[in-house]
Wavefront OBJ file of the C-alpha trace (Angstrom):
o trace
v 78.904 46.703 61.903
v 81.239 49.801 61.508
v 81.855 51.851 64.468
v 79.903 54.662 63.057
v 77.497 53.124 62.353
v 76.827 51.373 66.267
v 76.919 55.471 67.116
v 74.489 56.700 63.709
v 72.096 54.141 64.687
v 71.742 55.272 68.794
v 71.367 58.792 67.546
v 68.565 57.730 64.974
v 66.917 55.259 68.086
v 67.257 58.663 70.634
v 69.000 55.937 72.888
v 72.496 55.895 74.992
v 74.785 54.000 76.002
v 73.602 52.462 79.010
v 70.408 51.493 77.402
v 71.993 49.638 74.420
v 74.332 48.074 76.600
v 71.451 46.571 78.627
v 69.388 45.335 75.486
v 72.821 43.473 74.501
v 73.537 41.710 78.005
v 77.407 43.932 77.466
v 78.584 46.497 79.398
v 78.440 50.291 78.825
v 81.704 50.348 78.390
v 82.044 47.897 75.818
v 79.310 49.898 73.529
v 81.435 52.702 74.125
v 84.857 50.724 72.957
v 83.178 49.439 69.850
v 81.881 53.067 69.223
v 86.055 53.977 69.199
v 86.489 51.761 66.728
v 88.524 48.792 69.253
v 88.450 45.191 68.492
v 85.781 42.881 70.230
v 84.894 40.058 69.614
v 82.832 38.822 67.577
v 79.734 37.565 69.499
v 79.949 40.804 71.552
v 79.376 43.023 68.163
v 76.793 40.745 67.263
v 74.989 40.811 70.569
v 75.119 45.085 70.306
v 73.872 44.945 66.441
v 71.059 42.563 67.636
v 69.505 44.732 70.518
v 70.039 48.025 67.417
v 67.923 45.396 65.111
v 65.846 44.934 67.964
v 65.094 48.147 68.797
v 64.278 49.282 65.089
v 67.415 49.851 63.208
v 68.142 48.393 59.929
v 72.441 48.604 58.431
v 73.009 49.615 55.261
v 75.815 47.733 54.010
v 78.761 49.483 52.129
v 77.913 49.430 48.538
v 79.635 52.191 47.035
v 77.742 54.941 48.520
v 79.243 54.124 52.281
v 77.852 52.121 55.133
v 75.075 53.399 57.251
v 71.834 52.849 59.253
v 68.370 53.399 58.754
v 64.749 53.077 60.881
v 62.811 50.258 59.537
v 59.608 51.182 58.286
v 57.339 50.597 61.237
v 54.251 48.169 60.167
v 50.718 48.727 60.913
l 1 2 3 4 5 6 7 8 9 10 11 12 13 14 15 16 17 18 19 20 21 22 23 24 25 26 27 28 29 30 31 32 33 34 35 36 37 38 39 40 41 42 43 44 45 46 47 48 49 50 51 52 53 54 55 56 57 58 59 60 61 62 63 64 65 66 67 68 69 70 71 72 73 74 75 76
């Protein structure tokens, strides 16, 4: 997960920091480090993508047209 995209998918969710931070067990400051672009590690990124996933995100991997996010199609 790209920087950009940990910030596209917030904006598409209507959530902030604090709230993702809580879903992913990390503190708001560490959403807001990986939203800079900074190194973390690995399970931390994972944990933040997770509670996105969670909360109705989907990533777009980069496949020549650029990474990005999406809202997965909510199912009856």
């Amino acid at each position: 997960m790209l920087a950009v995209q940990c910030k596209m998918a917030r904006a598409a969710l209507g959530l902030g920091v604090r709230e993702i931070a809580e879903a992913a067990k990390v503190s708001p400051d560490t959403v807001v480090r990986l939203e800079r672009g900074e190194a973390l590690r690995e399970r931390t990124v994972d944990a933040i993508r997770a509670a996105l996933e969670a909360a109705g995100v989907e990533f777009i991997a980069e496949n020549g047209g650029g990474a990005g996010v999406r809202l997965r199609e909510k199912r009856p």
